[in-house]
N, C-alpha and C positions, 0 to 999 in steps of 0.2 A: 623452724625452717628459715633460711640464709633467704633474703631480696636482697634487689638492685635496685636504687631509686636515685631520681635525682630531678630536679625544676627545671621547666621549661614554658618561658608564656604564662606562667603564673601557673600552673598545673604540674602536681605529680605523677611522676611518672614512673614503672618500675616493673621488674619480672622477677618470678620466684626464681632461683638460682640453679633448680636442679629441671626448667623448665624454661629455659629463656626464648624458646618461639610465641609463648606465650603474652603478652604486654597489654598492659593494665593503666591505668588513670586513675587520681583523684584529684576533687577542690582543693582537699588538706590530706596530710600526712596518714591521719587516722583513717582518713574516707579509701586513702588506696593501700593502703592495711585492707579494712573490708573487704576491697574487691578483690586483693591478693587470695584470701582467704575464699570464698567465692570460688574463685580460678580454682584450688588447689581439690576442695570439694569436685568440683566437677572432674580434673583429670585422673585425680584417683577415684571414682569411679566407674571406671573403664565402659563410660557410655561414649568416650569420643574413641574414635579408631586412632592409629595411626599416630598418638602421643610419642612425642622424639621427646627424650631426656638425656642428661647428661650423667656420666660414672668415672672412675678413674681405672689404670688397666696396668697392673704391675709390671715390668718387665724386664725388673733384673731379679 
């Protein structure tokens, strides 16, 4: 699965791609890895309502 990260303030920062309402934190790269993973466990398991995701939509 595709993230977005990027440093700020000495902290990483980042959202799974197919999820960007979502944003996430770590100390280090590896730590918001974790949490990404974390994140993803939780919204595919459809304990949260209302999860917005992103798709692409053909139209020609």
């Amino acid at each position: 699965m595709r993230y977005v990260y990027w440093q700020d303030a000495g902290v990483w920062l980042g959202y799974l791609e197919n999820y960007p309402d979502y944003l996430t934190q770590g100390e280090t790269i590896e730590g918001l890895e974790e949490n990404l993973r974390d994140i993803f466990k939780e919204l595919s398991s459809d304990n949260i309502p209302c999860v917005r995701k992103v798709a692409e939509l053909q139209v020609s």
